[in-house]
C-alpha positions, -999 to 999 in steps of 0.1 A, spaced: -23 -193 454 -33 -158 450 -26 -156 417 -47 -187 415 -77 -174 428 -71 -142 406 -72 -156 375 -99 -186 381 -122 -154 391 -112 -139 357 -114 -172 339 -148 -176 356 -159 -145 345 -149 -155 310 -169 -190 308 -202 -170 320 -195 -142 287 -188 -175 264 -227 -186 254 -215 -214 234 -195 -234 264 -222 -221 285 -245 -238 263 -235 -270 256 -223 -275 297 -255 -264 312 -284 -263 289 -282 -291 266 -273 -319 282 -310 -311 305 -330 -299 271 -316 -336 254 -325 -353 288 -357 -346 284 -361 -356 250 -348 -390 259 -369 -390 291 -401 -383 274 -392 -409 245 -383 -435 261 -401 -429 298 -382 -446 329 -397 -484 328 -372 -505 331 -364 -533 299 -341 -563 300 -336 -559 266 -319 -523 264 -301 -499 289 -286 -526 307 -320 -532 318 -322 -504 341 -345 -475 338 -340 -452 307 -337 -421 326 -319 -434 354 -296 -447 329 -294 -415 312 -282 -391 341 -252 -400 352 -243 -406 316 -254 -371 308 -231 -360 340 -202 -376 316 -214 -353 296 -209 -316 309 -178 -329 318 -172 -334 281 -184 -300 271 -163 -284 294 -135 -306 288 -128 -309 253 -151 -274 240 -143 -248 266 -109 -258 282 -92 -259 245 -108 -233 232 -96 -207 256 -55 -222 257 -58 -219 221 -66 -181 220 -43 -173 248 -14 -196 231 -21 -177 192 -24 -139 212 8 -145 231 -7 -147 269 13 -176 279 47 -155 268 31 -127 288 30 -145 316 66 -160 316 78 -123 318 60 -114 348 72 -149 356 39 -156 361 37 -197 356 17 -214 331 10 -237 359 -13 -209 374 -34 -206 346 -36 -245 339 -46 -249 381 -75 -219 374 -88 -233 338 -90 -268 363 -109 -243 391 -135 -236 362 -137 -263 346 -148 -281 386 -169 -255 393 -188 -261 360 -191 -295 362 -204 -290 397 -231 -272 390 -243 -286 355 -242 -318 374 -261 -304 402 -287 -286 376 -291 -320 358 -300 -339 387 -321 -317 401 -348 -314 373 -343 -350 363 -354 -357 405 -381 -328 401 -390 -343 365 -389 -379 368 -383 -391 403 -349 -409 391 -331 -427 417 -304 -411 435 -269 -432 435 -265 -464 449 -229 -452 460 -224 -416 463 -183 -419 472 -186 -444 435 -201 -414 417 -174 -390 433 -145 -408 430 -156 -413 390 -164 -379 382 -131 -369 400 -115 -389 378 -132 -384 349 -130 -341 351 -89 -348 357 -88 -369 322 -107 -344 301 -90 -314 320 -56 -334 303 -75 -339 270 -88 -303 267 -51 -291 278 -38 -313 247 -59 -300 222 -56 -268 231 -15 -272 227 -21 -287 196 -50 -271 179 -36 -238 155 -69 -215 163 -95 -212 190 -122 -217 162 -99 -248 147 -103 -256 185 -138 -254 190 -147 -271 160 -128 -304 166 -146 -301 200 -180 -295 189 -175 -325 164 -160 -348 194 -193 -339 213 -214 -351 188 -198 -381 181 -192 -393 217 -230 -390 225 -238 -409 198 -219 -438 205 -205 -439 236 -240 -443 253 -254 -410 261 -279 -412 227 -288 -445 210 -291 -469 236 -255 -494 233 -280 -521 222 -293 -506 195 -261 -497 180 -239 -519 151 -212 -538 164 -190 -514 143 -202 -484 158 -202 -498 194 -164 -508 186 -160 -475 179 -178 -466 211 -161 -488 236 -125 -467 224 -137 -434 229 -130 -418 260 -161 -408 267 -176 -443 272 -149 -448 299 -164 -418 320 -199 -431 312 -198 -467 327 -175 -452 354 -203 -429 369 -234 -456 359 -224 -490 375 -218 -468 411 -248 -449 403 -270 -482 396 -260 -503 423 -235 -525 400 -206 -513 428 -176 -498 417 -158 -505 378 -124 -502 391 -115 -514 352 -127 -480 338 -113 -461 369 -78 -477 354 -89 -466 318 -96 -428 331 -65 -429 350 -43 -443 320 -60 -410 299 -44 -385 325 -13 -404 320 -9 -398 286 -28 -371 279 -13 -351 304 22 -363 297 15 -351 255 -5 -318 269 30 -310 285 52 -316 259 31 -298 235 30 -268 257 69 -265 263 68 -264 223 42 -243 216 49 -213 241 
C-alpha cells in the first residue's frame, strides 16, 4: 500500500505535466458542452434526445466522456512509454509489482474522473440549471462501472500499442469517433442506421446509456451494467495476457 500511494502521487504529478490528457479530460468535454447547450438549448422534444432535455441529456453523457479521455488517451499512453523505456522490468528487479503501478494508474485515473465529472456538473448547474440525477446510487454504480471497463481498455492498448505516440493516436481517433456516434455529438436520432449500428457496438454507448437512464429517471439499465461488466471481463483478461508478453 505504500508503494501504492507513492507512485499514484508520482503518477498524479505526471497527468497534471501532460496538457494533452489534461485537455481532453477536463476542458473539452465543458468547452463542447456548451456548444451543444447553446445550440440546441434545454427544451425538451419528443422527437430527439429521447425526448428529454438537450443538456440534461448531454451531461451525463459527457461524464462518459472524461472517463473516455482518461481511459483510452491517458491510461495507454503512459504503459506504453513505461513498457518501450523498460520501467516495468525495473520494477520486477526491485520486485516491485506491476500490480502497484496498474492499482496507482487506477488511483489517477478515479481521481480524474472525479473531478472532471464534478467540474462538468458544476457549470452545466451554474450554466443551465440541468437537473440533478433522478438516482444518485444509479449514476455511481454506472460510472464505477464504466471507469473499471476503460481502466481494462486503456491497460490493453497500452500492452498492445508499440509507442506512446502510436498510443495516443489510436486514442485520440477513438475519442472522436465514439462522440460522434455513440451519443455524446449528433443526437442518436439524427444519425443513419449504419452509423447508429456502429454506435450501439462501441463501448462508449454502453457507458453512455448506463449513466443517462439513472440520471433521467428511466431507473436503472441493468442490460448495459451487464455490457460494461462483460468489457472488464475481456478486456481485462487480454490487458493481462498482453502484459505477461510484453514485459
Amino acid at each position: 500500500m505504500h508503494a501504492v500511494r507513492a507512485l499514484s502521487w508520482i503518477e498524479l504529478k505526471l497527468f497534471l505535466r501532460d496538457p494533452l490528457t489534461v485537455v481532453f479530460a477536463l476542458a473539452l468535454p465543458p468547452l463542447v458542452l456548451y456548444v451543444l447547450a447553446e445550440v440546441f438549448g434545454n427544451a425538451p422534444d419528443p422527437a430527439v434526445f429521447g425526448g428529454a432535455g438537450p443538456t440534461d441529456y448531454y451531461v451525463p453523457a459527457y461524464i462518459g466522456l472524461v472517463v473516455v479521455s482518461l481511459g483510452i488517451i491517458g491510461l495507454p499512453v503512459h504503459l506504453a512509454a513505461y513498457r518501450e523505456r523498460g520501467v516495468l522490468r525495473r520494477f520486477q528487479a526491485v520486485r516491485l509489482p506491476v500490480r502497484a503501478l496498474l492499482a496507482s494508474q487506477f488511483a489517477v485515473l478515479v481521481a480524474g474522473v472525479a473531478a472532471g465529472s464534478a467540474l462538468l456538473m458544476a457549470l452545466a448547474k451554474v450554466s443551465y440549471h440541468v437537473s440533478w440525477p433522478y438516482s444518485w446510487p444509479g449514476v455511481g454504480l454506472s460510472a464505477a462501472l464504466g471507469v473499471v471497463a476503460f481502466a481494462a481498455i486503456g491497460v490493453l492498448l497500452g500492452a498492445v500499442m508499440p509507442t506512446p505516440r502510436a498510443a495516443q493516436g489510436l486514442g485520440i481517433l477513438l475519442w472522436f469517433g465514439m462522440m460522434m456516434l455513440c451519443g455524446a455529438g449528433p443526437p442518436p436520432e439524427v444519425l443513419s442506421t449504419a452509423m447508429n449500428r456502429i454506435g450501439q457496438i462501441l463501448p462508449l454507448r454502453h457507458l453512455i446509456v448506463a449513466l443517462q437512464d439513472p440520471w433521467l429517471g428511466k431507473g436503472v439499465n441493468w442490460a448495459e451494467l451487464a455490457a460494461l461488466t462483460s468489457m472488464i471481463v475481456v478486456a481485462g483478461g487480454l490487458a493481462a495476457l498482453a502484459l505477461r508478453r510484453r514485459r
